[in-house]
ZAMIDREN-917512 format. One record per residue (C-alpha): x, y, z; residue number from 1. Coordinates in Angstrom, 3 decimals, decimal comma, always signed. Each point is the difference from the previous one (the first is absolute). Layout:
+----------+----------+----------+-----+
:       c1 :       c2 :       c3 : num :
+----------+----------+----------+-----+
:        X :        Y :        Z : NUM :
...
+----------+----------+----------+-----+
END
This chain:
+----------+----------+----------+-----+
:       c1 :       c2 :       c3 : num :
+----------+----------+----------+-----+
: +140,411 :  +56,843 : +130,707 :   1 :
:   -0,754 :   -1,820 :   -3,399 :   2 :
:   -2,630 :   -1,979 :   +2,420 :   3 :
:   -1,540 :   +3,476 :   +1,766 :   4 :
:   -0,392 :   +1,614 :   -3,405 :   5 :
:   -3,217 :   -1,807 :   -1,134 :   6 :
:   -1,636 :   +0,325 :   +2,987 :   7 :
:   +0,775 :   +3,710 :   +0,450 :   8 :
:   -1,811 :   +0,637 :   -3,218 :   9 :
:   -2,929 :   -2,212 :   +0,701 :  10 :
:   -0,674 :   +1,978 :   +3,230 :  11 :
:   +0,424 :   +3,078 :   -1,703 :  12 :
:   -2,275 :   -0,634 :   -2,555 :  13 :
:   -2,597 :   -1,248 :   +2,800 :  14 :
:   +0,712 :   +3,110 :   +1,272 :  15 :
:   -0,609 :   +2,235 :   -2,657 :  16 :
:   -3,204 :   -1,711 :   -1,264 :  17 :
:   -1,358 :   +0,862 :   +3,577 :  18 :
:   +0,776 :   +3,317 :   +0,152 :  19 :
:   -1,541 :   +0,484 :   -3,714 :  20 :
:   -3,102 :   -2,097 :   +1,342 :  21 :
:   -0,591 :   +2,607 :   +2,887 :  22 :
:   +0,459 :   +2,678 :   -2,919 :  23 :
:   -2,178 :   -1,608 :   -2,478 :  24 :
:   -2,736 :   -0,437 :   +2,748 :  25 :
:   +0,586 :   +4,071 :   +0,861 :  26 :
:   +0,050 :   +0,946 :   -3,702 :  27 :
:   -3,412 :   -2,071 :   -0,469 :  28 :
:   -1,702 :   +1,899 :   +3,473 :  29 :
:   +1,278 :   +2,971 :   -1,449 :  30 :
:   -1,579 :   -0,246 :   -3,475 :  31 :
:   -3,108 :   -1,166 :   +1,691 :  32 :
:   -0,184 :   +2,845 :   +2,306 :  33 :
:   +0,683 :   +2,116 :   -2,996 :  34 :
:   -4,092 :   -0,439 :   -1,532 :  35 :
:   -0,627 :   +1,371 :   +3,201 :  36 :
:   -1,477 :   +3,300 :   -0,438 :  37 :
:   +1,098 :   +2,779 :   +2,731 :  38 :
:   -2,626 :   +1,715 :   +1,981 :  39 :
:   -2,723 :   -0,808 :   -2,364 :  40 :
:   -2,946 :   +1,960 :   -0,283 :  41 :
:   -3,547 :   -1,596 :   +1,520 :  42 :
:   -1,454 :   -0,685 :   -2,700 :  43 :
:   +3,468 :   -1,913 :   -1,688 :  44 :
:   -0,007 :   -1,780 :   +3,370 :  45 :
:   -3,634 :   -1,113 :   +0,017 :  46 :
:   +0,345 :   -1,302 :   -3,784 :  47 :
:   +3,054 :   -2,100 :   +0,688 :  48 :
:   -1,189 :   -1,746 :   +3,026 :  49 :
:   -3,414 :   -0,649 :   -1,677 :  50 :
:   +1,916 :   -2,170 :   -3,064 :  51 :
:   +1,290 :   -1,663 :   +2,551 :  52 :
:   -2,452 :   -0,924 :   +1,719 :  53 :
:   -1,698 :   -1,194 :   -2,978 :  54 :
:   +2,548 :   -2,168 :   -1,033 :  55 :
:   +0,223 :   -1,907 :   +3,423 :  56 :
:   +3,292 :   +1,919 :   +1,150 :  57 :
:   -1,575 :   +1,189 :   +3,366 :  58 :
:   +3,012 :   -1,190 :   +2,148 :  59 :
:   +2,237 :   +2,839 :   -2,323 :  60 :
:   -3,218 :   +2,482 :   +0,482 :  61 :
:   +0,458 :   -0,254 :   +3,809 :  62 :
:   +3,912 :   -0,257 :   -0,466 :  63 :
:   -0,424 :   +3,362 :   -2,365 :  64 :
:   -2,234 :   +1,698 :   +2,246 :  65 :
:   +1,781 :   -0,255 :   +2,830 :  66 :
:   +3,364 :   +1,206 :   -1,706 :  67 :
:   -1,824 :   +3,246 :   -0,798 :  68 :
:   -1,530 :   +0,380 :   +3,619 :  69 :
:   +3,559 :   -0,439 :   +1,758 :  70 :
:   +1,403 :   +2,166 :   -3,008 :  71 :
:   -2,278 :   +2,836 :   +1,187 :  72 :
:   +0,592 :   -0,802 :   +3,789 :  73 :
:   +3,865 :   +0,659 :   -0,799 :  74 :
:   -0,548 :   +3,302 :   -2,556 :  75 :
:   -2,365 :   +1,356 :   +3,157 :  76 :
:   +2,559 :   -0,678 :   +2,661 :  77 :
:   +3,063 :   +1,401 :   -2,379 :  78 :
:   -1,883 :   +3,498 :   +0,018 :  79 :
:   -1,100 :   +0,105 :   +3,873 :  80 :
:   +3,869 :   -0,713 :   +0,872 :  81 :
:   +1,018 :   +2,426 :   -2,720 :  82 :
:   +1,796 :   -2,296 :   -2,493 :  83 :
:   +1,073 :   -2,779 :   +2,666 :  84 :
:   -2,122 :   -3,122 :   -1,165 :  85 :
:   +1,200 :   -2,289 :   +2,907 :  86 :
:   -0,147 :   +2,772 :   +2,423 :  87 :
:   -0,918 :   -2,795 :   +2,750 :  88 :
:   -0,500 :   -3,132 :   +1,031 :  89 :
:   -3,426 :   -0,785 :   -2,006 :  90 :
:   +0,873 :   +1,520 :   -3,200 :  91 :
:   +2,870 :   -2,440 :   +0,236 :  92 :
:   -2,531 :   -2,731 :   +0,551 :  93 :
:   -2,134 :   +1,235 :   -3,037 :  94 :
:   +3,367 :   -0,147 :   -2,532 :  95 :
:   +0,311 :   -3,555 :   +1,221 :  96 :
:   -3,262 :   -0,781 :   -0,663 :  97 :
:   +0,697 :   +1,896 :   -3,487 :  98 :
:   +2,734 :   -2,075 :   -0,387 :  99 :
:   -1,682 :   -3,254 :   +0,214 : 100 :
:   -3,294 :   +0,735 :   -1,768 : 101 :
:   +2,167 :   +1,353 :   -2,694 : 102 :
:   +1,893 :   -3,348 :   -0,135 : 103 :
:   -3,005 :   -1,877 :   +0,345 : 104 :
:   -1,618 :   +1,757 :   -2,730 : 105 :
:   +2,805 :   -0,840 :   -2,209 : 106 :
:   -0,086 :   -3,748 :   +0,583 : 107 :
:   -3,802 :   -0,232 :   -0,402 : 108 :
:   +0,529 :   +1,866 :   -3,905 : 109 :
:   +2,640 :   -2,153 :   -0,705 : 110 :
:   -2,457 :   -2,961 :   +0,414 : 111 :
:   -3,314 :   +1,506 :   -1,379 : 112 :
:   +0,840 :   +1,393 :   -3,811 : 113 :
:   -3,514 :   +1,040 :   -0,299 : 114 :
:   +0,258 :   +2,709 :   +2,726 : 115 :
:   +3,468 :   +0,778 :   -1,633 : 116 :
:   -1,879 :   +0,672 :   -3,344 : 117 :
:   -2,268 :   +2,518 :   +1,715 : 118 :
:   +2,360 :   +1,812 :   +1,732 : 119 :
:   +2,335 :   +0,578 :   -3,110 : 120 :
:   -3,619 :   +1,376 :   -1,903 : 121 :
:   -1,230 :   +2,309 :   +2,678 : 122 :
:   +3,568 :   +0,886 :   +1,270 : 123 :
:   +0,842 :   +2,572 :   -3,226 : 124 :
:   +3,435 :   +0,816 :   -0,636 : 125 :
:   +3,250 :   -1,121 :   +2,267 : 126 :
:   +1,763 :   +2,558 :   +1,896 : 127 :
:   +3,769 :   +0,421 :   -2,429 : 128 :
:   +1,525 :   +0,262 :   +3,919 : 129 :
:   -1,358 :   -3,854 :   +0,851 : 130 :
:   +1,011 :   -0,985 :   -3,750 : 131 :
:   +3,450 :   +1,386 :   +0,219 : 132 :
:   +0,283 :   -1,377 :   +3,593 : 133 :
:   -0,570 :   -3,314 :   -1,345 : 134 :
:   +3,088 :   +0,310 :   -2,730 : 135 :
:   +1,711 :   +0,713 :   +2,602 : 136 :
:   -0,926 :   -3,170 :   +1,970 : 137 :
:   +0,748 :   -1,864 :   -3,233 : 138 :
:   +3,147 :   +1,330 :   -0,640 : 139 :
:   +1,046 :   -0,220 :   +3,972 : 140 :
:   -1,050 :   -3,926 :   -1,008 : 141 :
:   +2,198 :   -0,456 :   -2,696 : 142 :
:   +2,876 :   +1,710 :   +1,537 : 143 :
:   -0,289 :   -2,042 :   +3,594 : 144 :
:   -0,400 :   -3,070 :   -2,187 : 145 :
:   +3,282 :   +0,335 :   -1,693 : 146 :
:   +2,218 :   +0,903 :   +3,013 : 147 :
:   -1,653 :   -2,638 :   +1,959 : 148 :
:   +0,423 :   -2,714 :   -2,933 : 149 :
:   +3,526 :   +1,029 :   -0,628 : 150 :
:   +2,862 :   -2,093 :   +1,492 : 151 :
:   +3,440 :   +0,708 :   +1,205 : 152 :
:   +1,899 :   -1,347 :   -3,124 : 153 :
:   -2,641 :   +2,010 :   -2,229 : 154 :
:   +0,599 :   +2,810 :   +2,152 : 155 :
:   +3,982 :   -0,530 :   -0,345 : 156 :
:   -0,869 :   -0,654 :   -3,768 : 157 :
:   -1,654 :   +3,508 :   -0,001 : 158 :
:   +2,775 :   +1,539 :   +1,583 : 159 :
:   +2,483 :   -0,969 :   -2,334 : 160 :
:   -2,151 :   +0,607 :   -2,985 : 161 :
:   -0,420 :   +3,857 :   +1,504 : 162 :
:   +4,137 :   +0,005 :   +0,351 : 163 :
:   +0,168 :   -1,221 :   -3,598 : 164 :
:   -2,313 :   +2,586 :   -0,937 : 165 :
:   +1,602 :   +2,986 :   +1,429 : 166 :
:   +3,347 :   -1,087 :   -1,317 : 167 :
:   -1,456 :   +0,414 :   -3,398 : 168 :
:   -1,162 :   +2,963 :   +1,178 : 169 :
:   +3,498 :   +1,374 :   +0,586 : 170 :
:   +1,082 :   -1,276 :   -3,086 : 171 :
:   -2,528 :   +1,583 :   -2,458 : 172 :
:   +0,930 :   +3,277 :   +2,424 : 173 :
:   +3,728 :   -0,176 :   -1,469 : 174 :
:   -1,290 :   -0,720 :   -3,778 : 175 :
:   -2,472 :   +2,701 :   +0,660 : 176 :
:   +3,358 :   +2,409 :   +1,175 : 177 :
:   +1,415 :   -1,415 :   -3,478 : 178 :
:   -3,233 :   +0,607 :   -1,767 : 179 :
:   -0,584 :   +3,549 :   +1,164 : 180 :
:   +3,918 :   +1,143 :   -0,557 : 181 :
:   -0,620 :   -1,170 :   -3,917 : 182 :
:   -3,180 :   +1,710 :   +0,170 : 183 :
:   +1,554 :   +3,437 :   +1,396 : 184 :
:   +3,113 :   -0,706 :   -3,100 : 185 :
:   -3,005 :   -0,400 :   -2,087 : 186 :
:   -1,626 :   +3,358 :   +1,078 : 187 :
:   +2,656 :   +2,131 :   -0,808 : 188 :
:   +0,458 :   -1,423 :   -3,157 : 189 :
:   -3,690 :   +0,151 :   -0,899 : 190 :
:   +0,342 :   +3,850 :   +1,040 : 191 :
:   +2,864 :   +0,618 :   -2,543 : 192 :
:   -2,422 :   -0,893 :   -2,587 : 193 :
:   -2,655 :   +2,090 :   +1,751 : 194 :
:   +2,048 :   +3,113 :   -0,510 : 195 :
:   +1,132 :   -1,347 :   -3,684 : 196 :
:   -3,685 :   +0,285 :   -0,941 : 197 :
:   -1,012 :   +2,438 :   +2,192 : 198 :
:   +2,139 :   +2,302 :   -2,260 : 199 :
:   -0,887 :   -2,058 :   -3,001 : 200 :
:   -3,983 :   +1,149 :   +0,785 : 201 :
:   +0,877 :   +3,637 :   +0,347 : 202 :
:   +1,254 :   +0,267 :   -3,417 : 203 :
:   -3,072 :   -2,113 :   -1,258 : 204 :
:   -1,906 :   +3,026 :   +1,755 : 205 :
:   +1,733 :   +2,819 :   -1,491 : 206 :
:   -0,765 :   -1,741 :   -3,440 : 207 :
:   -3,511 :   -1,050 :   +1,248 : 208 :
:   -0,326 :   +4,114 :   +1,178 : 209 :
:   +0,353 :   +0,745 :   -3,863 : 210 :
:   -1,834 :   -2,339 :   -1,458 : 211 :
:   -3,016 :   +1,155 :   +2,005 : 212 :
:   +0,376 :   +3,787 :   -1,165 : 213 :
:   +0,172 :   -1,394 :   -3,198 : 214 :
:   -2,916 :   -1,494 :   +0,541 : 215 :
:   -1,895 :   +3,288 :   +1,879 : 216 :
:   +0,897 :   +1,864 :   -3,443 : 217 :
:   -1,246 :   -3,217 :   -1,729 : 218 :
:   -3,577 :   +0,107 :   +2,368 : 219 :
:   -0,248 :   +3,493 :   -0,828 : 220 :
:   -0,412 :   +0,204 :   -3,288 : 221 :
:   -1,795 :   -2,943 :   -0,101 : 222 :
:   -2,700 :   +1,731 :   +2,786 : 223 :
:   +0,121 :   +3,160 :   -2,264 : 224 :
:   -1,350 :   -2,102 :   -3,481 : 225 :
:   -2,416 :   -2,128 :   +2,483 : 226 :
:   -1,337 :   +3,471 :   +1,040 : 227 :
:   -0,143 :   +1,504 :   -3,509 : 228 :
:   -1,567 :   -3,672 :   -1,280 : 229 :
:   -2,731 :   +0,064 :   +3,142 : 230 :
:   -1,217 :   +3,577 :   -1,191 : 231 :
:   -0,482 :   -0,906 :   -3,224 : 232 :
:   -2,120 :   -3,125 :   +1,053 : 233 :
:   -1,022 :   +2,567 :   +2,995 : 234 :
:   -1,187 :   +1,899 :   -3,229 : 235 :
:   -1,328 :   -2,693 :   -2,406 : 236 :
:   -2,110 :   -1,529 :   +3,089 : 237 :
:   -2,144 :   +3,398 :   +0,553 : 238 :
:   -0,956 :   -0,103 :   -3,666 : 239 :
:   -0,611 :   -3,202 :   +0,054 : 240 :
:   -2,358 :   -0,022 :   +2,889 : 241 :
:   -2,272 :   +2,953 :   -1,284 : 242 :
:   -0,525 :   -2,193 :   -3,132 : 243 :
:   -0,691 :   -3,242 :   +2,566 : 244 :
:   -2,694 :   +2,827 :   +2,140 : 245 :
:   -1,746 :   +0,800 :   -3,309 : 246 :
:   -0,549 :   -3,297 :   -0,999 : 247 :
:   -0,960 :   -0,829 :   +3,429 : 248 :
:   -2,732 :   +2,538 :   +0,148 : 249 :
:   -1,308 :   -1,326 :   -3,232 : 250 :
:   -0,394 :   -3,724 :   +0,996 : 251 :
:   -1,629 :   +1,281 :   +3,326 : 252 :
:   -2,770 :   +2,109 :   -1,959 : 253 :
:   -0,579 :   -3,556 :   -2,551 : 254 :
:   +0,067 :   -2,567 :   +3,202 : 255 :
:   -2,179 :   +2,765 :   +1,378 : 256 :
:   -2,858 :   -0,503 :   -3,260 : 257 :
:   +0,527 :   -3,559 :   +0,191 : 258 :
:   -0,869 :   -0,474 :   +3,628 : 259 :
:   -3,050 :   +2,093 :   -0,563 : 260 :
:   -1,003 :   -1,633 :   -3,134 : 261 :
:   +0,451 :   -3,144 :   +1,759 : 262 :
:   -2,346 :   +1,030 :   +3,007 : 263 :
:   -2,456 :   +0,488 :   -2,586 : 264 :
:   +0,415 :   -3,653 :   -1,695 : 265 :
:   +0,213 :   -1,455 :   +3,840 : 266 :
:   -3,361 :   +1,669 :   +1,219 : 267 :
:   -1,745 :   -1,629 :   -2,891 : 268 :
:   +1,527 :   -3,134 :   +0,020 : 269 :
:   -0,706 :   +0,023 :   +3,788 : 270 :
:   -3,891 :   +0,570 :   -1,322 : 271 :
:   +0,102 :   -2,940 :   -2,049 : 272 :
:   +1,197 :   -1,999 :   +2,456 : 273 :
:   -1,911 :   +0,724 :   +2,664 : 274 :
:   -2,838 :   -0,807 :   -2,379 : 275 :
:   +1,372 :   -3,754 :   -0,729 : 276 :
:   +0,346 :   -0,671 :   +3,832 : 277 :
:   -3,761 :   +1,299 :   +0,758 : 278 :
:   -0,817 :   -2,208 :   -3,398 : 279 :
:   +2,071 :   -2,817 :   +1,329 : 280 :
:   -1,415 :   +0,112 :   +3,274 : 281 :
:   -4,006 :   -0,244 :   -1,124 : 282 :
:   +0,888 :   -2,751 :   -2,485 : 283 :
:   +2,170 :   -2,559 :   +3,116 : 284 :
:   -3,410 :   +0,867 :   +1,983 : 285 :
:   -2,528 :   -1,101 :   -2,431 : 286 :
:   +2,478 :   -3,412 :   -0,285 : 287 :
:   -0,123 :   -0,650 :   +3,416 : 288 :
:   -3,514 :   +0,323 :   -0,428 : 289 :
:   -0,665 :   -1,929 :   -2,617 : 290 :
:   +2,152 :   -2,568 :   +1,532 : 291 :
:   -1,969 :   +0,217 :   +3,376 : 292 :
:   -3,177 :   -0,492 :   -1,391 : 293 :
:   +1,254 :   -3,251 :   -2,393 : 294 :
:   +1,703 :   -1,248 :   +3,360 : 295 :
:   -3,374 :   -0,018 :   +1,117 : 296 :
:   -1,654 :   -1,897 :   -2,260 : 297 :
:   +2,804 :   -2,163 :   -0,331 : 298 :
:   -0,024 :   -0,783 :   +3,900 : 299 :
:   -4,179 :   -0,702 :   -0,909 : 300 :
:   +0,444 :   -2,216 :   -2,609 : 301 :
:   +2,702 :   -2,232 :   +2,023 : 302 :
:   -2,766 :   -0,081 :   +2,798 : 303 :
:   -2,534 :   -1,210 :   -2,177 : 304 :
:   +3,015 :   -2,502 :   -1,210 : 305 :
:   +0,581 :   -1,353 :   +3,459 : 306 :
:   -3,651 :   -0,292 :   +0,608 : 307 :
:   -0,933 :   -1,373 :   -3,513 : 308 :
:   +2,836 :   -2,441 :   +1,098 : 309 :
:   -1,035 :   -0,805 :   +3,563 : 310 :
:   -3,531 :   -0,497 :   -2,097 : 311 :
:   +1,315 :   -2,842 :   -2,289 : 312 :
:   +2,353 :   -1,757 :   +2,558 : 313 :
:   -2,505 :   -0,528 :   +2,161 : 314 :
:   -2,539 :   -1,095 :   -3,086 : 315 :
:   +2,711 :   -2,155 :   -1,104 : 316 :
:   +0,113 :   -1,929 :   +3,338 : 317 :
:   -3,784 :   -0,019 :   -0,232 : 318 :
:   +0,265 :   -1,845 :   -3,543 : 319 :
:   +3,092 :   -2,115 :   +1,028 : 320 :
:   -2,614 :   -1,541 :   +3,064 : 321 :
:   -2,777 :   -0,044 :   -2,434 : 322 :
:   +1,861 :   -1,952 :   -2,584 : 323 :
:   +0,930 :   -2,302 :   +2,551 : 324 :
:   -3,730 :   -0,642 :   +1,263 : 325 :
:   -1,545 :   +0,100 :   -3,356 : 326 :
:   +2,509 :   -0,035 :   -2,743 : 327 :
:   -1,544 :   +2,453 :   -1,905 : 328 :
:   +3,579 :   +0,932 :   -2,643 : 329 :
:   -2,108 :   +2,135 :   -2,684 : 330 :
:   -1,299 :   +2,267 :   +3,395 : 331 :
:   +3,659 :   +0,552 :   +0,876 : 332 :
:   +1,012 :   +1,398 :   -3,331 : 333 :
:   -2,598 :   +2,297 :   -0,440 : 334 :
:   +0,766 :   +1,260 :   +2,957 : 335 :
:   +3,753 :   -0,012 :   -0,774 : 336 :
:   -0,546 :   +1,775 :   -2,927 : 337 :
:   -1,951 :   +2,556 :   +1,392 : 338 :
:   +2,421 :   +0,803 :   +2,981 : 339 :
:   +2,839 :   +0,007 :   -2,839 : 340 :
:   -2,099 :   +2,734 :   -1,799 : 341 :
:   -0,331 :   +1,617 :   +3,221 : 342 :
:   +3,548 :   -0,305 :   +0,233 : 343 :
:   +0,380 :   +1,674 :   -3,846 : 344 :
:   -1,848 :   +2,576 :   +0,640 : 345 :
:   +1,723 :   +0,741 :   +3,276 : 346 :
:   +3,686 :   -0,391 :   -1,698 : 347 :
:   -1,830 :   +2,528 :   -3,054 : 348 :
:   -0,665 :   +2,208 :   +2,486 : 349 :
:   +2,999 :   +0,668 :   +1,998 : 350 :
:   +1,801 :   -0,423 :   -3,507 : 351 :
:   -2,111 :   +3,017 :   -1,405 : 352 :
:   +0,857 :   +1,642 :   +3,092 : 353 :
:   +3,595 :   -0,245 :   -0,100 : 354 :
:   -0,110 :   +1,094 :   -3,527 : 355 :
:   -1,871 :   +2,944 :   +0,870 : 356 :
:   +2,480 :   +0,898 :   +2,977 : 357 :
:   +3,434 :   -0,508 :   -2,343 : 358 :
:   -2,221 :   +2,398 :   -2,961 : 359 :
:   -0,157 :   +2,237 :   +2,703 : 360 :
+----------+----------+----------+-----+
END
C-alpha cells in the first residue's frame, strides 16, 4: 500500500489535469463564441465580414458565413416542423454540420488574433446568459479539479477533520445550553430592575406633570408681556414709518431736480463733445495728409538718391579705368568731390525732409 500510494496520486493528478484541459479548451470556445453576435442585422453582417476580409482572415469569412447560412437553415426548419429543429433526417445532418463549422471556427480564432480583435469590436456587448454560463464552467473546473486531485488518505484526512468538527459542534451546543440558561437567570433579573425603574419613571412623571404647568403659567404670562411689548413696538413702528414716508417723498422730489438739472448739464456737455470729436476728426485727416504728401516727396528724393547713386558708381568705375590708362589723380578728385557734394546735397535733402515730417 505505502508502494500504490504514489502512483495513485500521480494518475489522479494526470487525470484531473485532463479533464480541466477538455474544460479549459470548452471555456475558451465558449468565450470565443461569446463575440459572436446573434442573428445580426445585414448591414452588422456585411461590416464584419468586410474587416475581415481586409485583414487577410478570409478562411474565418467563409467559416463565419457559413455558420450564419446553416444557422438560418436550422431557425427555417424549427418553424416549418413547429418547434422540432431536427424534425428529420437532414436537419440532423445540418446540426452536424453546425457542429463542426462551429468547432472549426473556434480553432481557426484561436490561431488568428487579428480576426479575434474584430470580432470582439463589431460583436457589442456579451449576452450575461453566455457570461454566467462560463462561471459556471469555471467553477464546475475548480470543483472537478479538487475531487479528482484528492486522494484516499486526504479524503480519510477530510473525514476525520469533518468528525472533529461536528464534535465541537456538539460541544459549543452544551455551552450554548449553559450560556442561554445564564442568559434566561439574567433576564429575569434584568426585569426586576425594569419594574424598579419603571415605577421609579412614573413618579419622575408625576413631578415632571407639575413642573410643566408650572411652566404653562410661567409661558403665559410671559406671552401676555410679549403681546403687550409687540403693541407698543406694533405702535412705535407706525409712527415711525409715516416720519420714514415723509422724508421719502422729499428725497424723491430733490433726486427728481437733480436728475433734471443733470439732463440739462449732460445735453451740453454732449454738445461740446460732439464738437471735439468732429474737431478731432478734421485735424487726424489733414495729418494723414500732410504726411501723404511728405511720403511723397520723400519716396522722390530717395529715387533721385538711388539714381544720383547708380550715376556716380558707375562714373566711379569710369575714373577707376581711366586712372588706370592715363593716371590722371587731380581728374579723380574733382570728380570725387563733386559726387561727394552731390552726395551733401542729397543727405541735406532727405535731412530737411525728415525734419519737416517730425515738425509736422
Amino acid at each position: 500500500q505505502l508502494t500504490l500510494a504514489p502512483v495513485m496520486h500521480k494518475l489522479t493528478s494526470l487525470e484531473a489535469q485532463r479533464v480541466t484541459s477538455v474544460l479549459d479548451e470548452t471555456l475558451a470556445n465558449l468565450n470565443f463564441l461569446s463575440f459572436l453576435p446573434e442573428s445580426p442585422p445585414q448591414p452588422l453582417q456585411d461590416d464584419i465580414m468586410t474587416s475581415l476580409q481586409e485583414a487577410g482572415a478570409n478562411q474565418t469569412k467563409s467559416c463565419l458565413q457559413m455558420l450564419y447560412k446553416l444557422e438560418e437553415t436550422i431557425k427555417k426548419s424549427k418553424e416549418s416542423t413547429f418547434g422540432n429543429a431536427y424534425g428529420n433526417d437532414n436537419s440532423f445532418e445540418i446540426g452536424e454540420q453546425l457542429h463542426n463549422n462551429t468547432r472549426t471556427l473556434c480553432r481557426m480564432l484561436r490561431k488568428d488574433p487579428v480576426a479575434m480583435d474584430i470580432l470582439m469590436e463589431k460583436g457589442g456587448e456579451r449576452s450575461d446568459l453566455i457570461l454566467s454560463f462560463c462561471q459556471l464552467i469555471r467553477d464546475l473546473e475548480a470543483i472537478t479539479f479538487r475531487s479528482l486531485s484528492t486522494t484516499v488518505e486526504e479524503e480519510v484526512a477530510e473525514r476525520e477533520k469533518l468528525k472533529d468538527l461536528r464534535d465541537k459542534e456538539k460541544e459549543g451546543d452544551k455551552d450554548r445550553i449553559e450560556i442561554q440558561s445564564n442568559l434566561n437567570f439574567q433576564r429575569a433579573e434584568k426585569e426586576k430592575e425594569v419594574a424598579m425603574l419603571g415605577q421609579t419613571i412614573s413618579k419622575l412623571k408625576a413631578e415632571l406633570h407639575d413642573i410643566m404647568r408650572t411652566n404653562e403659567i410661567e409661558v403665559a404670562n410671559i406671552e401676555q408681556t410679549a403681546k403687550e411689548n409687540v403693541e407698543n413696538a406694533r405702535a412705535a413702528h407706525t409712527v415711525r414709518s409715516e416720519q420714514l414716508k415723509e422724508q421719502i417723498t422729499k428725497l424723491e422730489e430733490s433726486i427728481k431736480n437733480l436728475c433734471n438739472n443733470n439732463a440739462e448739464s449732460e445735453k451740453v456737455l454732449r454738445k461740446k463733445k460732439n464738437k471735439f470729436e468732429t474737431d478731432l476728426t478734421n485735424l487726424i485727416a489733414k495729418y494723414d495728409a500732410d504726411m501723404s504728401e511728405k511720403q511723397s516727396t520723400i519716396d522722390e528724393m530717395t529715387l533721385k538718391y538711388e539714381k544720383e547713386k547708380a550715376e556716380y558708381l558707375e562714373l566711379q568705375e569710369h575714373f577707376d579705368r581711366v586712372d588706370a590708362n592715363a593716371g590722371t589723380a587731380e581728374a579723380e578728385r574733382k570728380i570725387l568731390e563733386e559726387v561727394a557734394m552731390l552726395n551733401s546735397a542729397a543727405d541735406k535733402i532727405l535731412d530737411d525732409a525728415a525734419a519737416q515730417v517730425q515738425k509736422r
